[in-house]
Phi, psi and omega in degrees: 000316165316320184331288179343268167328311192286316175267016161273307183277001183277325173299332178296287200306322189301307234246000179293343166283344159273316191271070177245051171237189199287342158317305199289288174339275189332279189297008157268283202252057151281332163313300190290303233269296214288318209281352183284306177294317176311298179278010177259349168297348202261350167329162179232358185203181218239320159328313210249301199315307162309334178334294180315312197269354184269346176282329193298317213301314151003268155332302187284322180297323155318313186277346155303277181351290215289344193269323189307306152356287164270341174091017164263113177297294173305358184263338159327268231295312176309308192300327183296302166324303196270329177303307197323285171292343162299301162329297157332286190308304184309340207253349173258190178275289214262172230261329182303314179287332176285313202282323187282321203272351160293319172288006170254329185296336187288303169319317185286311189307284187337289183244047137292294175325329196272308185262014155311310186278339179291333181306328187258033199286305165347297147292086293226317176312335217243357191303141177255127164305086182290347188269323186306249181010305180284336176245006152302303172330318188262332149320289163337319209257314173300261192007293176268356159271010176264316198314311208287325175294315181277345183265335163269005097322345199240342172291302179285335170291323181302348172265314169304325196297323186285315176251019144309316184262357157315305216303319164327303167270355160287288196317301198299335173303328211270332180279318154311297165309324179285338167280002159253339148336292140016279188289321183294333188291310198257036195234275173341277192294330179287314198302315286169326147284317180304322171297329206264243159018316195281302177309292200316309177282347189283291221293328198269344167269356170282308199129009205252147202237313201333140171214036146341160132246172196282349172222142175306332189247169157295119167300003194236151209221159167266142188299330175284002165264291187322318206282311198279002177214172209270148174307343193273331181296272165025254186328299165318310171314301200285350157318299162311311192270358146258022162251334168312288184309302195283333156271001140344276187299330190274326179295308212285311160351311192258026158207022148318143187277323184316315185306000000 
């Protein structure tokens, strides 16, 4: 975009030997009104951005005067326009709503100039290469879809990136609780045969012949039941199963042959 900015103003400075009415003032500074909306598209924050546009805003208000003056109607009317959107642009906040109505003002300085120089046509100096324009222009424009392509790439890795490290930190969570399981299973499960052995020889020294057994299901578990439930689901089963053993122990108790 300096390229741009740098063959606006050598056409400017070139055409000041023709323009010596109020046209030449009006195309310097639509020049400056243009090159001020340029650098205010490449801001990074809304401060600098308004900056910018309050220097354009300046300008084009100078180049309304000078085209009422010289009698170039359309570089009036354009100029009418981009003061128009520059005002806007000034009166808003957020940098995006700033941003847009500077790039149509930027757009109204462009043709200003352009119909600055048909006013001046005669002179072969103040001529704009349009196809030359056009496809800077269109440079200008790949430019920013390649900026906008890097920036929702540099977005989406930062999102693979984020939920690598969820997967991560869940997997590390996931391992923790099973290694606390674990430790609970085989805690559990020797505690929970000692009980089971322990009822047995009591109920048989009572006199209780019953050799049932004390829980419906098996107290001993697989590491893949374990993967598949939560630490408290755990905690719980073997809890269960030993208020299982003990109410047992209390059916067999109470239908002892002794009693």
């Amino acid at each position: 975009m300096k390229n741009i900015s740098t063959l606006i103003m050598a056409i400017a400075m070139g055409g000041s030997s023709l323009f010596a009415t109020e046209c030449d003032m009006a195309y310097q500074d639509a020049t400056y009104g243009y090159q001020h909306a340029d650098t205010a598209m490449e801001a990074n924050n809304v401060t600098q951005l308004k900056q910018y546009a309050e220097r354009s805003r300046i300008a084009i208000e100078k180049v309304l005067q000078s085209t009422e003056k010289c009698g170039c109607s359309e570089a009036n009317d354009a100029s009418y326009y981009a003061l128009e959107h520059l005002n806007k642009a000034l009166e808003k906040d957020k940098f995006e709503k700033v941003r847009f109505y500077v790039n149509k003002a930027k757009a109204k300085a462009k043709e200003v100039i352009i119909a600055l120089d048909n006013c001046s046509a005669n002179d072969a100096s103040f001529a704009l290469n349009e196809e030359e324009d056009d496809l800077m222009e269109q440079e200008k424009l790949l430019i920013e879809q390649q900026q906008r392509l890097a920036e929702q790439q540099r977005k989406l890795q930062a999102q693979m990136n984020e939920q690598r490290r969820l997967q991560k930190e869940v997997k590390l969570q996931k391992e923790a609780m099973l290694s606390m399981q674990k430790e609970i299973k085989l805690s559990s499960e020797v505690t929970l045969k000692e009980l089971e052995t322990l009822i047995y020889e009591f109920t048989q020294s009572m006199g209780c012949k019953e050799n049932d057994a004390l829980t419906e299901e098996s107290f001993e578990r697989s590491l893949e039941e374990l993967e598949n439930e939560t630490l408290t689901a755990t905690k719980v089963f073997y809890a269960d199963k030993a208020k299982e053993m003990a109410n047992n122990l209390l059916n067999r108790l109470s239908s002892c042959e002794w009693k």
